[in-house]
Backbone bond lengths (Angstrom), bond angles and torsions (degrees), N, CA, C in turn:
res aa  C-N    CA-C-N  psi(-1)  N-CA   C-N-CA  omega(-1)  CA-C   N-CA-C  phi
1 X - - - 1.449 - - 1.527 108.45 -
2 X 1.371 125.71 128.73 1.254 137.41 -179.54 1.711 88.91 -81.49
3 X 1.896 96.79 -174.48 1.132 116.24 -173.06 1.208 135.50 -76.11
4 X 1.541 155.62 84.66 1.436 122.20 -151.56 1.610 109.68 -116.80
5 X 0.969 129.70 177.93 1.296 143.21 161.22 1.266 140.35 -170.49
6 X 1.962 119.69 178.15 1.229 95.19 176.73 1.568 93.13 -137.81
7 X 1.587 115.51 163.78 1.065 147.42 -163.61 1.971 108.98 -93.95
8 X 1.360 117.89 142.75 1.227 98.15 -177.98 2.223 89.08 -179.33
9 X 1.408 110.95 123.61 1.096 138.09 -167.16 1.705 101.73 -92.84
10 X 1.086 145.94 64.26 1.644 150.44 176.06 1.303 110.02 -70.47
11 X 1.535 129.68 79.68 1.540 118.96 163.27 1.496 96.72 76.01
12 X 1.330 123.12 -125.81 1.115 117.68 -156.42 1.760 106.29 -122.20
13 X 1.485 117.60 16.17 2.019 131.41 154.80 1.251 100.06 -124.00
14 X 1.161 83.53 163.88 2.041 117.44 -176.77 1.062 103.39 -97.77
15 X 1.458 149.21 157.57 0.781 142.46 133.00 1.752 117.30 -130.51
16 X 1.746 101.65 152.48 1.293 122.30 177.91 0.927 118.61 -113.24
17 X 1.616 120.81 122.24 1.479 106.38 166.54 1.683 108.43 -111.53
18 X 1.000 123.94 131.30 1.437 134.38 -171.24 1.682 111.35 -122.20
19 X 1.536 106.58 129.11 1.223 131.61 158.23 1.528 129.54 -100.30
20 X 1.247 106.23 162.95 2.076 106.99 -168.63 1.260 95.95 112.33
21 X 1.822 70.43 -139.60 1.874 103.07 -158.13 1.535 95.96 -116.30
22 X 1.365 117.70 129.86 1.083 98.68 153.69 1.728 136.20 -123.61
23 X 1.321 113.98 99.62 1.523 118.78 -132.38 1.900 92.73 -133.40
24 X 1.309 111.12 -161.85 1.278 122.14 -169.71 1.699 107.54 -69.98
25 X 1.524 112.19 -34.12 1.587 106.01 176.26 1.409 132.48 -66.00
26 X 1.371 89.36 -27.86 1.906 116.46 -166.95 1.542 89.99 -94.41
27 X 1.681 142.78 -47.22 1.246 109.30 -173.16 0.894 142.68 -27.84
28 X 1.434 119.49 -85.06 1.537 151.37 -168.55 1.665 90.15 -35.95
29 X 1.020 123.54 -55.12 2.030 127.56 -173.56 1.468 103.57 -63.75
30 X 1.350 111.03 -22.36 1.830 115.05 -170.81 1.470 94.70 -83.98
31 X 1.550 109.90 -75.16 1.491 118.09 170.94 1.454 121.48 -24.11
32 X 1.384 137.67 -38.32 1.288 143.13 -134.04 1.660 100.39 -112.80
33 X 1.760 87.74 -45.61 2.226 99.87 179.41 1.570 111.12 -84.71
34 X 1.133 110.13 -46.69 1.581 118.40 169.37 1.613 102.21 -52.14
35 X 1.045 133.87 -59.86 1.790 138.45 -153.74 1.852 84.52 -66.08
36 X 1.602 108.22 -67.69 1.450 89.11 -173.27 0.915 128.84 -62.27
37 X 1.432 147.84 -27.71 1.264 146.22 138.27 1.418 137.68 4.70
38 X 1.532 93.48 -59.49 1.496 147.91 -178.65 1.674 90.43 -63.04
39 X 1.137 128.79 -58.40 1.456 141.86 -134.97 1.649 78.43 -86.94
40 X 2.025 103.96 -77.52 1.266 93.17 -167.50 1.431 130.68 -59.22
41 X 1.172 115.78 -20.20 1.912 116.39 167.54 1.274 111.07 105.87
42 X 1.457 123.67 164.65 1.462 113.79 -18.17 1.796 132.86 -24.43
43 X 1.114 124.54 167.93 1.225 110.30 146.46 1.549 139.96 -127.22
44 X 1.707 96.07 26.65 1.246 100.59 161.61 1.681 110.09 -105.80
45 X 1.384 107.18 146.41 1.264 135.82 -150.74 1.511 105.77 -119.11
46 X 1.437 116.10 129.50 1.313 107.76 164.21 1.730 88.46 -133.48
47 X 1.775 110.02 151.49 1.261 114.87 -171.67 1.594 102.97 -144.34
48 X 1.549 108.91 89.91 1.419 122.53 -175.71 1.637 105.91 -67.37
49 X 1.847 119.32 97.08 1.479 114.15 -177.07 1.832 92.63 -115.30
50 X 1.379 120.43 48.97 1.342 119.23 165.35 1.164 116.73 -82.84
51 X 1.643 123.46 -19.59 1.518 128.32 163.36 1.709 114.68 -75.96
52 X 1.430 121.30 -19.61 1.205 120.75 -173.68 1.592 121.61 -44.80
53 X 0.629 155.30 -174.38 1.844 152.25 -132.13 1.372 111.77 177.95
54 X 1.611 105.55 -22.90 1.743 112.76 -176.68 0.977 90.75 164.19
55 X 1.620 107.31 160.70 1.947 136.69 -163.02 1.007 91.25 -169.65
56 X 1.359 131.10 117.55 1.783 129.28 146.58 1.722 107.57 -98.11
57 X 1.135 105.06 -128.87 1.474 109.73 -140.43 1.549 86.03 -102.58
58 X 1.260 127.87 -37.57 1.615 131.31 170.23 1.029 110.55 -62.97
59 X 1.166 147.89 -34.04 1.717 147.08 153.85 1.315 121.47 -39.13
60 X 1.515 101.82 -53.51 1.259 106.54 -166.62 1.289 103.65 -75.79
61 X 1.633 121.07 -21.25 1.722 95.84 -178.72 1.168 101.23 -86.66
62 X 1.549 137.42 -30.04 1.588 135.76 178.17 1.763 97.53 -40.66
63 X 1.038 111.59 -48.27 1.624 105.13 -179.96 1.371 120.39 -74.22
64 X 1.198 112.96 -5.99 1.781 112.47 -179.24 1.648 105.76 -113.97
65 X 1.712 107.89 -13.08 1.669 97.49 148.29 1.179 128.57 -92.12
66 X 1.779 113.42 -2.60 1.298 120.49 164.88 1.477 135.80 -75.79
67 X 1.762 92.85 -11.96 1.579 89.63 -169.69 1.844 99.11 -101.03
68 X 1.716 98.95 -6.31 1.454 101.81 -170.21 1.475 101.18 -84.13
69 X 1.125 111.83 -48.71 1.879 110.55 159.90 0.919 116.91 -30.12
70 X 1.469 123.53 -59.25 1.818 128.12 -174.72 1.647 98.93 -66.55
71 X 1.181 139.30 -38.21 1.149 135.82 -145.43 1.878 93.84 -95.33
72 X 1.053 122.84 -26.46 1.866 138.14 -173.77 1.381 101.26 -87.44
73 X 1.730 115.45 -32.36 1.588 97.04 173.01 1.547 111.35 -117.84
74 X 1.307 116.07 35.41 1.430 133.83 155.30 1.196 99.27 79.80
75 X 1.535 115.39 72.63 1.615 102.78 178.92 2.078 85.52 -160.47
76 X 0.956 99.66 -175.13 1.554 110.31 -169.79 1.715 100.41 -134.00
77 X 1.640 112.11 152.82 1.216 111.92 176.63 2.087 124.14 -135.72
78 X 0.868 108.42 98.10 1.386 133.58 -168.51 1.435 107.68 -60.54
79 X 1.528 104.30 114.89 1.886 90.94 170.41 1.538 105.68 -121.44
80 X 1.431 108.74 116.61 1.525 129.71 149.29 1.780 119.30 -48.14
81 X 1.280 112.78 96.35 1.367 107.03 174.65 0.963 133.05 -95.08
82 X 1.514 111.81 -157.08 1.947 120.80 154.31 1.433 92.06 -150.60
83 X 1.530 90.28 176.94 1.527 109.91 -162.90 1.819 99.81 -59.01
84 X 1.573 117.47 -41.47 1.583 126.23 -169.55 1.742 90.96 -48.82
85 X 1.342 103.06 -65.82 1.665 119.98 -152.00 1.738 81.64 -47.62
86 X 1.464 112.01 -82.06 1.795 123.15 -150.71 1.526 91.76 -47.64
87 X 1.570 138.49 -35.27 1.633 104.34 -171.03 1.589 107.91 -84.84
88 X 1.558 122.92 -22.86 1.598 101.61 164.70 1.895 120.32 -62.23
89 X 1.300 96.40 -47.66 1.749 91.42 161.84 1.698 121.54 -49.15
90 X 0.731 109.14 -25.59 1.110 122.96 172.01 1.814 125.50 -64.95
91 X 1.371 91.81 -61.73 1.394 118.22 -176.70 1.506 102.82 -61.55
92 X 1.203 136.90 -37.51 1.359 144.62 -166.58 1.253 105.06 -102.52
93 X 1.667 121.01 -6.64 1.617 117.87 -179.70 1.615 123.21 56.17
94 X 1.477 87.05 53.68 1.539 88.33 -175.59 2.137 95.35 -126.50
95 X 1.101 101.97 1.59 1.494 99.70 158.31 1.412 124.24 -51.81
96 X 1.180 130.66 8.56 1.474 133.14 -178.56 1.495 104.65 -121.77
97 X 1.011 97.16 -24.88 2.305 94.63 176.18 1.170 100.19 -87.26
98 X 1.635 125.17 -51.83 1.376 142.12 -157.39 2.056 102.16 -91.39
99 X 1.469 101.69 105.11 1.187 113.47 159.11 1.540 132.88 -49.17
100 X 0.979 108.71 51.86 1.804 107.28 177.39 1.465 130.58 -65.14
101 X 1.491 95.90 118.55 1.648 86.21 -179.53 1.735 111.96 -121.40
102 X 0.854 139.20 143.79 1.701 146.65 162.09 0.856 112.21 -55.33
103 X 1.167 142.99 12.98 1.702 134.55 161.16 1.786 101.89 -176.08
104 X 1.654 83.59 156.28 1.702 88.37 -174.15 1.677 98.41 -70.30
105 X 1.253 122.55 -43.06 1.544 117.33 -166.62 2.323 96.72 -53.45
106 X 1.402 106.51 -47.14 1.513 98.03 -177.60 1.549 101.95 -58.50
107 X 0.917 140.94 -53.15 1.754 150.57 148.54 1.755 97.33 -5.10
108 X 0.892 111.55 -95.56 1.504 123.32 176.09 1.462 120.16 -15.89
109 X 1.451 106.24 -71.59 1.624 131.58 163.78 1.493 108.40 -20.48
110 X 1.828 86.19 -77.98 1.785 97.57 174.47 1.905 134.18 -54.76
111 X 1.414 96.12 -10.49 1.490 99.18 162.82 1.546 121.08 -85.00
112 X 1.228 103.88 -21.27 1.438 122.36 -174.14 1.333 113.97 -77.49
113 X 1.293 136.15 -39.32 1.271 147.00 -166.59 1.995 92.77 -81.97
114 X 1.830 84.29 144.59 1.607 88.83 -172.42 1.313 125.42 -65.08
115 X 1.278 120.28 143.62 2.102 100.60 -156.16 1.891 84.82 -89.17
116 X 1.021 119.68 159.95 1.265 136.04 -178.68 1.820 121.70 -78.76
């Protein structure tokens, strides 16, 4: 199963929720629709990957040029997980760049609070 998702404009973030794989084939198409997205705005981002199925090592950087996009055009980027996704984030120690939250409503919250 390739990558799928859906698109959705909330007030003033986007949000994605995406199913599949998200691996070396599916990046470059994630990176490319997400970034413009990103560009045209909002640019805070929430990215529901609690349906995801798999993430290797090409995922995870699509998400660490995703949050740097959001972060260059003044916006923040939220990742909705599951237990699979948070222990490879994990495993690679990227839980400290990458905002993970357990539910879209904690997602939400965290856009809301004043960014520093």
């Amino acid at each position: 199963m390739s990558l799928r998702g859906t698109h959705e404009v909330k007030g003033n973030y986007q949000i994605f929720r995406l199913t599949g794989l998200l691996d070396a084939f599916s990046e470059p198409t994630l990176r490319k629709v997400i970034g413009d997205y990103i560009s045209e705005g909002p640019a805070d981002i929430i990215l529901v990957l609690s349906q995801i199925d798999f993430i290797d090592s090409s995922g995870l950087g699509a998400l660490v040029q995703l949050v740097k996009k959001a972060q260059e055009c003044g916006g923040s980027l939220q990742v909705v997980t599951n237990p699979r996704v948070t222990q490879t984030v994990k495993l690679v120690r990227l839980e400290k760049f990458l905002s993970l939250q357990d539910s879209l409503e904690n997602a939400e919250k965290s856009l809301k609070k004043p960014k520093k």
